[in-house]
N, CA, C and O atoms as a MOPAC input file, in Angstrom:
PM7 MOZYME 1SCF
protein

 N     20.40100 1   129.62900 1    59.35500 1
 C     21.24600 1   129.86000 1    60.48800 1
 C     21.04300 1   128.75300 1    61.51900 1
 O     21.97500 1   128.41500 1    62.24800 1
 N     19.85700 1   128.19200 1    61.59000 1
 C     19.49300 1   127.36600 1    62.44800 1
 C     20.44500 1   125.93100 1    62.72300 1
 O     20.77900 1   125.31000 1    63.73200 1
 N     20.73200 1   125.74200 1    60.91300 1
 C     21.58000 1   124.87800 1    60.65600 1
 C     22.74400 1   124.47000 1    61.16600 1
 O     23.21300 1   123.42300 1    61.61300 1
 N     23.19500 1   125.91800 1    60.92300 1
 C     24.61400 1   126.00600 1    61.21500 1
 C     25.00400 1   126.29800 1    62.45800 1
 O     26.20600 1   126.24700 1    62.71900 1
 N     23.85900 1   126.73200 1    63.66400 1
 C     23.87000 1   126.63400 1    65.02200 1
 C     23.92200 1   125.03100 1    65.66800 1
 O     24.54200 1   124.63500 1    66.65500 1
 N     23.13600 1   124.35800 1    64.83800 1
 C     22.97200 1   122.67900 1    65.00900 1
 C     24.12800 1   122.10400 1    64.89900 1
 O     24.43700 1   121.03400 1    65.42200 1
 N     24.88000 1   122.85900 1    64.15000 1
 C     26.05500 1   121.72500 1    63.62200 1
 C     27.22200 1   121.98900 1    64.67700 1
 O     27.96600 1   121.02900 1    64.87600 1
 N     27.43600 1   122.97600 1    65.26500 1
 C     27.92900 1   124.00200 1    65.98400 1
 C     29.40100 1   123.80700 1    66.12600 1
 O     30.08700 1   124.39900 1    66.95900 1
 N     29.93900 1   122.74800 1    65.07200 1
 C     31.23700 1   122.57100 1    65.07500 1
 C     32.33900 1   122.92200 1    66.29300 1
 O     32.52700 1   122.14300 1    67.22800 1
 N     32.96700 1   124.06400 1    66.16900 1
 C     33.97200 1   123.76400 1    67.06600 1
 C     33.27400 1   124.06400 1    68.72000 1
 O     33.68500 1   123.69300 1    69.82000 1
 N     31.96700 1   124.95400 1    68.30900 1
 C     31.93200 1   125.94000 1    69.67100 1
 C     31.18900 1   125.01500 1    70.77800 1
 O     30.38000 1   124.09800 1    70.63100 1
 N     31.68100 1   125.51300 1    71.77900 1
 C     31.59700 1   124.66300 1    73.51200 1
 C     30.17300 1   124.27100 1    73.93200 1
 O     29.86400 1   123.56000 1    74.88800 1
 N     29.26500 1   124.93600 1    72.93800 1
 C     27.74000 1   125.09300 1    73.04200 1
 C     26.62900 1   125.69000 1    72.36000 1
 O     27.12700 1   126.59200 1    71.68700 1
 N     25.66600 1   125.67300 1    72.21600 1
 C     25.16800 1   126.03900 1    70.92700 1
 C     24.69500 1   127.50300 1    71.08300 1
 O     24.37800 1   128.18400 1    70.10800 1
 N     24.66400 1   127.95700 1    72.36600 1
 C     24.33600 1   129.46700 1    72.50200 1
 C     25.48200 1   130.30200 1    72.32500 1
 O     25.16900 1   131.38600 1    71.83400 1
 N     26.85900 1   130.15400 1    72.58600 1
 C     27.65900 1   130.30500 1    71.90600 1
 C     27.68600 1   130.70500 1    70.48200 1
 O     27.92100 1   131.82800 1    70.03700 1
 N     27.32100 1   129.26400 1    69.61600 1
 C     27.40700 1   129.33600 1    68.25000 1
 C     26.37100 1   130.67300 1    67.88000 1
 O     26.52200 1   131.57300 1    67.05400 1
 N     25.43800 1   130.44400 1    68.69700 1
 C     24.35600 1   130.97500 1    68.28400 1
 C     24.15300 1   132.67100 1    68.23100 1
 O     23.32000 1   133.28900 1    67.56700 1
 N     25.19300 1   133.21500 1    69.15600 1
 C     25.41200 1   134.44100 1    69.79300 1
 C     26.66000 1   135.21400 1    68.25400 1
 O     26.70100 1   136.29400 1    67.66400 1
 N     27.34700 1   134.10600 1    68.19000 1
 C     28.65500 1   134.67400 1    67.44800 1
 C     27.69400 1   134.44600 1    66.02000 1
 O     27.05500 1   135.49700 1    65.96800 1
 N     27.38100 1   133.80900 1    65.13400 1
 C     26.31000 1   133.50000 1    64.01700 1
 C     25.31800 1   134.96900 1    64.11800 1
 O     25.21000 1   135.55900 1    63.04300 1
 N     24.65800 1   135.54000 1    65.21500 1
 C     23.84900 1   137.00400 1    65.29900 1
 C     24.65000 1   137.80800 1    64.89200 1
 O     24.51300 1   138.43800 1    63.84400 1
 N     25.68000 1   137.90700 1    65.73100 1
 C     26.22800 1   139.14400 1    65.98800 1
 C     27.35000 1   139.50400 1    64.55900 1
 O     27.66900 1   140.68000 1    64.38600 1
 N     27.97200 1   138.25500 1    63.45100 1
 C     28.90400 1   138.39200 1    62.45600 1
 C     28.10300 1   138.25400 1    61.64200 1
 O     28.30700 1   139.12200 1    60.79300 1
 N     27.10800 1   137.53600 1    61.32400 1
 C     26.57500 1   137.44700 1    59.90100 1
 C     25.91100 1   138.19700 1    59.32800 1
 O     25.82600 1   137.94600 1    58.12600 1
 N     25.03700 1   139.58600 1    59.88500 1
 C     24.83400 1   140.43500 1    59.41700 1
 C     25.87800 1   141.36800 1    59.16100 1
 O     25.35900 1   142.27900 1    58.51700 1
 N     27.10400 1   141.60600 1    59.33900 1
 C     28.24900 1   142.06200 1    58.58200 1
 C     28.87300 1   142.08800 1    57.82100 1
 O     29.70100 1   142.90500 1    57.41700 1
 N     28.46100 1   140.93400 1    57.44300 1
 C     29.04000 1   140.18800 1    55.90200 1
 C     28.00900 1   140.05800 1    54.71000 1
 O     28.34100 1   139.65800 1    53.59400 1
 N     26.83700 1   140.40200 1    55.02400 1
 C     25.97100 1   140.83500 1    53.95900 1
 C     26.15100 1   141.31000 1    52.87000 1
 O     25.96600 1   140.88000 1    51.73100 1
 N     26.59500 1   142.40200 1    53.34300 1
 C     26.99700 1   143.65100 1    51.91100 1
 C     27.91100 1   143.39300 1    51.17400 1
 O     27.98900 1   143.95300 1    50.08100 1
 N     29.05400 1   142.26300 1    51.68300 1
 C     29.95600 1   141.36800 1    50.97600 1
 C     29.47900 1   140.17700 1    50.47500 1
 O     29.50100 1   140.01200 1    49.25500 1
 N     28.98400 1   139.17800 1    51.32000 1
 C     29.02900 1   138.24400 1    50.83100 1
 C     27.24500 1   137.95600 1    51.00700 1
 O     26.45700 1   138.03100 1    51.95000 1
 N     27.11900 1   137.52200 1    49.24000 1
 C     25.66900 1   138.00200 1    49.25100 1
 C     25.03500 1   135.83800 1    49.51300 1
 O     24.07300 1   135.57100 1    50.23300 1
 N     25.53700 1   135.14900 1    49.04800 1
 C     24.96000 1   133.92900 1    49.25900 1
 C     25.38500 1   133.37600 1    51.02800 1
 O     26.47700 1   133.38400 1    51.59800 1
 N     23.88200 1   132.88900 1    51.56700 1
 C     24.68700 1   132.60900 1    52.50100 1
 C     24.92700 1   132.07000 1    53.07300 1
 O     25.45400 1   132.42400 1    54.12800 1
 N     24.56400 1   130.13800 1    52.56500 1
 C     25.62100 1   129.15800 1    53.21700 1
 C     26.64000 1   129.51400 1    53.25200 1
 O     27.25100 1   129.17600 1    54.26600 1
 N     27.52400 1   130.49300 1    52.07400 1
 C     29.18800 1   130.77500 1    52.12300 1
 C     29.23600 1   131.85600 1    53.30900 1
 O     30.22000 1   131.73000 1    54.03900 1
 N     28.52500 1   132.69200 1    53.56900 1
 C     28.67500 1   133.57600 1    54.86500 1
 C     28.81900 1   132.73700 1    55.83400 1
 O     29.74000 1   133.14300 1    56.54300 1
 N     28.17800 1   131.32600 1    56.41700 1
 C     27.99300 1   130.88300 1    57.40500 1
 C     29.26400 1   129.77700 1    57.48700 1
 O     29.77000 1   129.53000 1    58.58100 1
 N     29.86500 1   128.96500 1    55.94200 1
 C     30.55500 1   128.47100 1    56.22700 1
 C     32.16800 1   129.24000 1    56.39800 1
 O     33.21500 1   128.69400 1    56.74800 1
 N     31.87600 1   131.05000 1    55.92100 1
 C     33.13300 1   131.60100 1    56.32900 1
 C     33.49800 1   131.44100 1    57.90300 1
 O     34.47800 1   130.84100 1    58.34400 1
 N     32.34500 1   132.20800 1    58.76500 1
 C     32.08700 1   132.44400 1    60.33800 1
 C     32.94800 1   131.12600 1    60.92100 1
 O     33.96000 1   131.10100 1    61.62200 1
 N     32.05600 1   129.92600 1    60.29200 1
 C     32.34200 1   128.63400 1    60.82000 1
 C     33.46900 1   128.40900 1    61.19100 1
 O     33.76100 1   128.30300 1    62.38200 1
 N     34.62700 1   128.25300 1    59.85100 1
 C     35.46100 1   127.90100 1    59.67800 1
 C     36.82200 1   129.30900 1    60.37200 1
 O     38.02300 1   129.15900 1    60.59300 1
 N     36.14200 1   130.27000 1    60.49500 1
 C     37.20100 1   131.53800 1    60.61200 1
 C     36.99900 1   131.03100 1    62.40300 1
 O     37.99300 1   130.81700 1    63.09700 1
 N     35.38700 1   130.88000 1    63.02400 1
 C     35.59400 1   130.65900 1    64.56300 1
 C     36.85300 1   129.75300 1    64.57500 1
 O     38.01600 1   130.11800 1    64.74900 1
 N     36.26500 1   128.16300 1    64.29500 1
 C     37.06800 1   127.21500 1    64.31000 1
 C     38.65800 1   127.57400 1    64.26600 1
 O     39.51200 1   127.38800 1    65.13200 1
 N     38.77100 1   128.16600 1    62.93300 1
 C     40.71000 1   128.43100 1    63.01100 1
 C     41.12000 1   129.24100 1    64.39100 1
 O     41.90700 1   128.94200 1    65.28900 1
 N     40.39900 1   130.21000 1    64.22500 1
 C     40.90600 1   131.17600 1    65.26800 1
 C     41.14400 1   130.21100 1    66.83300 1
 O     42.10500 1   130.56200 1    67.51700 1
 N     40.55000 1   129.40700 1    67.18900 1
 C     40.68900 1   128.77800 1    68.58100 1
 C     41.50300 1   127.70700 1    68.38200 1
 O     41.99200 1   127.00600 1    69.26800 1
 N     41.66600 1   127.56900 1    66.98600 1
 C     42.85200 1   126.57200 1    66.85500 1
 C     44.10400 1   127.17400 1    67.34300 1
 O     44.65100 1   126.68300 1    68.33100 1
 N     44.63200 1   128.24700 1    66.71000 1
 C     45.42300 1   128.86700 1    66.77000 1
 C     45.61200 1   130.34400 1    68.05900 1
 O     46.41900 1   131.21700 1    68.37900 1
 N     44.36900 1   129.86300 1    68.39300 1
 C     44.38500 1   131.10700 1    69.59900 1
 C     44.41000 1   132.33300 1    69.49000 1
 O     44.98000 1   133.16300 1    70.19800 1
 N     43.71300 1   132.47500 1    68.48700 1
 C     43.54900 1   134.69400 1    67.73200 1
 C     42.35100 1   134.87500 1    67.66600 1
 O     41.65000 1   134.20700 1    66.90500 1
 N     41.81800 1   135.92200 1    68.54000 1
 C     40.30100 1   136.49500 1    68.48900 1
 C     40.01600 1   136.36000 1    66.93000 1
 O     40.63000 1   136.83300 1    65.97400 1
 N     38.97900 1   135.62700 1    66.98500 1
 C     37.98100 1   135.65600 1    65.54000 1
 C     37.75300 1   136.89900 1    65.03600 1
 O     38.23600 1   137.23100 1    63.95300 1
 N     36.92500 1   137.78500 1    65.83400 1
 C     36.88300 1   139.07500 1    64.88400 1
 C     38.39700 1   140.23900 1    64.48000 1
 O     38.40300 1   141.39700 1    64.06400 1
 N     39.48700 1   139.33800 1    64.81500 1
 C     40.92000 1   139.57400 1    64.26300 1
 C     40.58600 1   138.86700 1    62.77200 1
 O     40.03900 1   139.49300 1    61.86400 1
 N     40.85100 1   137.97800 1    62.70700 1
 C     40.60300 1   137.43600 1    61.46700 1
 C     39.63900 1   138.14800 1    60.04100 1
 O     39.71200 1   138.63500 1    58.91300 1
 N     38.81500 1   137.77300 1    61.07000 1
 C     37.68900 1   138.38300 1    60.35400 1
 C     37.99200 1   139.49500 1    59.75900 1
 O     38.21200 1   139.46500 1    58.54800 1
 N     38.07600 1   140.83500 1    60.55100 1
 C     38.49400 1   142.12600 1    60.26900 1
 C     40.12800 1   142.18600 1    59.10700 1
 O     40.48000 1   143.20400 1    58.51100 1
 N     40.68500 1   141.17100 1    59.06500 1
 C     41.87500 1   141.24300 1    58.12100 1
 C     41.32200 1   140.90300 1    57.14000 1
 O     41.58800 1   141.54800 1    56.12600 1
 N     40.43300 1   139.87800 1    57.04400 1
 C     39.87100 1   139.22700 1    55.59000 1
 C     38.87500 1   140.72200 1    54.98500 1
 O     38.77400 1   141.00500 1    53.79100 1
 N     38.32600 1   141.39600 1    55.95000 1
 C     36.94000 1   142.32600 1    55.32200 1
 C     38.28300 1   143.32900 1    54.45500 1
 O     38.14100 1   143.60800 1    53.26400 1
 N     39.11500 1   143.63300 1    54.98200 1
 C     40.32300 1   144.83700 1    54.82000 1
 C     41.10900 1   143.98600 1    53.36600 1
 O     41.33000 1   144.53800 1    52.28800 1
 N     41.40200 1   142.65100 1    53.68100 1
 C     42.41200 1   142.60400 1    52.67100 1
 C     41.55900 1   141.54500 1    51.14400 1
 O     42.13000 1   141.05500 1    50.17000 1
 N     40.42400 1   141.52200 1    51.41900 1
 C     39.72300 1   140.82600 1    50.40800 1
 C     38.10900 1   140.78800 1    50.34400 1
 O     37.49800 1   140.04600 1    49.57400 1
 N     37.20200 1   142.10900 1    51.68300 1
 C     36.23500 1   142.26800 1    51.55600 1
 C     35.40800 1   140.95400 1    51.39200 1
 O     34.30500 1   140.89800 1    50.84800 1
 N     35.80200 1   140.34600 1    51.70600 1
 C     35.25800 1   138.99700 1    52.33700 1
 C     35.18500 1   137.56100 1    50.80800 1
 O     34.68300 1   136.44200 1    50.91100 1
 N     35.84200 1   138.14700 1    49.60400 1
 C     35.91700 1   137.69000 1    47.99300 1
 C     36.88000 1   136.94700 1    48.18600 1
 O     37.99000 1   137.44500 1    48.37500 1
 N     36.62500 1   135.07300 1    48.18500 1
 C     36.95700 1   134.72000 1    47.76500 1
 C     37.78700 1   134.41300 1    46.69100 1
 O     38.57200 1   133.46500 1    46.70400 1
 N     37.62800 1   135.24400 1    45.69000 1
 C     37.96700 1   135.19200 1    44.74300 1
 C     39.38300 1   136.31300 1    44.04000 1
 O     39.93800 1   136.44700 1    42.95000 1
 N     39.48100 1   136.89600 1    45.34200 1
 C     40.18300 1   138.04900 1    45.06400 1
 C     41.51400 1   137.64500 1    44.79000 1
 O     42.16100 1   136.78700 1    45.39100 1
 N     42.01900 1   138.65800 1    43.39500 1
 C     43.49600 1   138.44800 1    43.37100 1
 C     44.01100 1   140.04000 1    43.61800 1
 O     43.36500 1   141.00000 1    43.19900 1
 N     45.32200 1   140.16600 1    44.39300 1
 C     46.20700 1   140.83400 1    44.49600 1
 C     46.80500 1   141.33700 1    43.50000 1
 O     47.33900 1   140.55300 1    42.71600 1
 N     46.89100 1   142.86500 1    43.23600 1
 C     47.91300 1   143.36300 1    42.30400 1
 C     49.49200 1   142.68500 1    42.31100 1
 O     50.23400 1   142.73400 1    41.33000 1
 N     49.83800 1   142.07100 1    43.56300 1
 C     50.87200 1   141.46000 1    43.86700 1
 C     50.39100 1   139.96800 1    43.83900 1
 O     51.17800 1   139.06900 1    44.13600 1
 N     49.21900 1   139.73600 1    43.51500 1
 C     49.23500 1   137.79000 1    42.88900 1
 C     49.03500 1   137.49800 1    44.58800 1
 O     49.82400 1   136.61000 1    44.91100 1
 N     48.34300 1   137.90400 1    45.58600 1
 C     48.22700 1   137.08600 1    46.53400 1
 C     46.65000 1   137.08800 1    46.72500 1
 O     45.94400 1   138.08900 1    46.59800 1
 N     46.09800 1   135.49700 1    47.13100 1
 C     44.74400 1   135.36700 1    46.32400 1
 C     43.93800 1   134.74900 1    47.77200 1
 O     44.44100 1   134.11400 1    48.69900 1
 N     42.59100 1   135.16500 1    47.59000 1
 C     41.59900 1   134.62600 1    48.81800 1
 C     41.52400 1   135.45500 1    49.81700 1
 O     42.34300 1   136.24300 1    50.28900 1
 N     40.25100 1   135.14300 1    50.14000 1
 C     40.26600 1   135.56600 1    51.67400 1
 C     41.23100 1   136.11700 1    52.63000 1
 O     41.06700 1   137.15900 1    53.26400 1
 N     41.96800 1   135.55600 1    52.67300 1
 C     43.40400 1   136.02400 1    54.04600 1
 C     44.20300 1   136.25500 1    53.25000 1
 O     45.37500 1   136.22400 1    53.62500 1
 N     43.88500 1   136.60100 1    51.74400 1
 C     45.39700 1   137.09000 1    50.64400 1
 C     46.47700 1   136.31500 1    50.73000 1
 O     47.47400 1   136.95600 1    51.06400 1
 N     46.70200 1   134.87900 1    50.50800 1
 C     47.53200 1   134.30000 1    50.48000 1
 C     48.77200 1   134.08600 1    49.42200 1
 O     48.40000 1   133.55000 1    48.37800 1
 N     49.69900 1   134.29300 1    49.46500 1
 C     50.49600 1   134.62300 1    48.12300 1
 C     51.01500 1   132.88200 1    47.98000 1
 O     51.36400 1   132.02500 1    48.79200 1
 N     50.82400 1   132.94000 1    46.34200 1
 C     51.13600 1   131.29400 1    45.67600 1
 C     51.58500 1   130.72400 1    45.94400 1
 O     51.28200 1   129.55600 1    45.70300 1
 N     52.76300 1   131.06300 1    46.72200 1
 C     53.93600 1   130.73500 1    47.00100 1
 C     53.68200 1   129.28700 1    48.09700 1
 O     54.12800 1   128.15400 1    47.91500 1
 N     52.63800 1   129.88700 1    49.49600 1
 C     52.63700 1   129.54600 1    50.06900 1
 C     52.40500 1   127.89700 1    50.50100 1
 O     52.96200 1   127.17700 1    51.33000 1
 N     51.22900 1   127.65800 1    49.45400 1
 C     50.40500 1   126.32200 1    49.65600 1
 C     51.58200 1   125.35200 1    49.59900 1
 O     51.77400 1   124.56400 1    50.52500 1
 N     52.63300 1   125.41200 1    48.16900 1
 C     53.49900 1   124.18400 1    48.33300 1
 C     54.30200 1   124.09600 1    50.01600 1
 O     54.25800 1   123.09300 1    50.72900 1
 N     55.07700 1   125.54300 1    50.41600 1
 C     55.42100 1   125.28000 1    51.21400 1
 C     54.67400 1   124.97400 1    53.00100 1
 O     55.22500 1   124.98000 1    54.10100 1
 N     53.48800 1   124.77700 1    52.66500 1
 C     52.61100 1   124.09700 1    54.06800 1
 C     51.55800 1   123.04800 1    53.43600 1
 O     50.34700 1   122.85500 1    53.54300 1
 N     53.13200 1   122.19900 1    52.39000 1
 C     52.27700 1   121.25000 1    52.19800 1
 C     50.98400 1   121.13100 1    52.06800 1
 O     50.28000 1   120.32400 1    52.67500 1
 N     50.55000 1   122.12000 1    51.08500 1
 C     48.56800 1   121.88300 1    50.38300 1
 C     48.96300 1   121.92100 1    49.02300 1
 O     50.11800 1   121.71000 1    48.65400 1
 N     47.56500 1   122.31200 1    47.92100 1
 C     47.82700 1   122.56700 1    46.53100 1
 C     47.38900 1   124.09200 1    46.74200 1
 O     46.87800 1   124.60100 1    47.74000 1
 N     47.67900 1   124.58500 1    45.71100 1
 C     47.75500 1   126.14100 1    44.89800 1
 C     46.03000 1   125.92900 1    44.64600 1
 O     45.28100 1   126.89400 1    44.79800 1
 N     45.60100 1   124.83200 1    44.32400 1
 C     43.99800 1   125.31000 1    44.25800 1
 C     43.20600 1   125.63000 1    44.92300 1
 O     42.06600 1   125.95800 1    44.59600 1
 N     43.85800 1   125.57900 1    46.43000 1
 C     42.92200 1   125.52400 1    47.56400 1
 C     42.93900 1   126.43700 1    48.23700 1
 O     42.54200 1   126.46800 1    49.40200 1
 N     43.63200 1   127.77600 1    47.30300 1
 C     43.62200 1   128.97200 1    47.86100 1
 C     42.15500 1   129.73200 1    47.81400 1
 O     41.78800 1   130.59600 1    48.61000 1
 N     41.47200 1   129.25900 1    46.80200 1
 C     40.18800 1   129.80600 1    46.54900 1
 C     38.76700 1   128.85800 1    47.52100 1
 O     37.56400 1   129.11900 1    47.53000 1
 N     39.26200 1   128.12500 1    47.99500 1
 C     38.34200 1   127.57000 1    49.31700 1
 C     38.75500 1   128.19300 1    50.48300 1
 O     39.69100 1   128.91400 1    50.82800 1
 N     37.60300 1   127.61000 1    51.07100 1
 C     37.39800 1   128.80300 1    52.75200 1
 C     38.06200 1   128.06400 1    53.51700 1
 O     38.76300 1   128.82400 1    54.18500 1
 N     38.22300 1   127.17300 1    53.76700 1
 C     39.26400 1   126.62700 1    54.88100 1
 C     40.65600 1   126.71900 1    54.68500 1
 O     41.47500 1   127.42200 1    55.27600 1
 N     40.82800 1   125.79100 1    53.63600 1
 C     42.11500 1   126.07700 1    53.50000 1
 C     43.25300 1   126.97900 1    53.22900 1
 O     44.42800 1   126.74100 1    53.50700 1
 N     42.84400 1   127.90800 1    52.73000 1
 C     42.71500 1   129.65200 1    52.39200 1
 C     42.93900 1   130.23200 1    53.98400 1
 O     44.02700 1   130.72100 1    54.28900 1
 N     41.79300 1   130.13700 1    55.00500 1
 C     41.87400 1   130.54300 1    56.32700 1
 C     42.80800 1   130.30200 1    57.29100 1
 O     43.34400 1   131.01300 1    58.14100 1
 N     42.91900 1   128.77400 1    56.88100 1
 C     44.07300 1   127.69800 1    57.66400 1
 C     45.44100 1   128.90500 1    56.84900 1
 O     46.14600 1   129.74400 1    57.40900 1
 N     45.38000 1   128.55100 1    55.54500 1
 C     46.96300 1   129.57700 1    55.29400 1
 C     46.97000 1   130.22400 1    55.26900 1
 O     47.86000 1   130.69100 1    54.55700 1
 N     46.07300 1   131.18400 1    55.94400 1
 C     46.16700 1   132.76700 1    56.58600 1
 C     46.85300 1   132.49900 1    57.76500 1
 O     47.12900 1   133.41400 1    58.54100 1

């Protein structure tokens, strides 16, 4: 965790990072059992969210609901990842279809 407080990417300060990293990553345990990928979910879910201006634990809370935090998840309806992105999507926001199963880009097309 220390790490990933150091690196502190998007956030304004590291107590910040450091506060939001306490308070989410023990939530994602019971889902997500390795946990550089817990830390680079948080990371990347803070980051989008202030991109786009949507409380993080919005995000968050859609991904636990619509994919329990699995990467890997496919939809009875074929929509795949984290933020359940349906196939469709990647060509039309300009990405690839493979990058539904990574954490950013997956998050970004949530």
């Amino acid at each position: 965790m220390a790490k990933a407080i150091a690196a502190r990417g998007c956030f304004v300060d590291k107590y910040d990072a450091e506060v939001w990293y306490k308070l989410m990553e023990p939530r994602m345990r019971r889902s997500v059992k390795d946990h550089g990928e817990r830390m680079d979910i948080l990371q990347t879910v803070y980051c989008e969210s202030q991109r786009v201006k949507l409380p993080a634990e919005l995000v968050l809370s859609v991904m636990d609901i619509e994919s329990n935090f699995n990467r890997w998840a496919v939809s009875s309806a074929g929509a795949v990842g984290l933020m359940q992105v349906m196939p469709f999507w990647p060509e039309k926001l300009g990405m690839k279809r493979h990058q539904l199963t990574q954490i950013q880009p997956n998050v970004r097309m949530g």
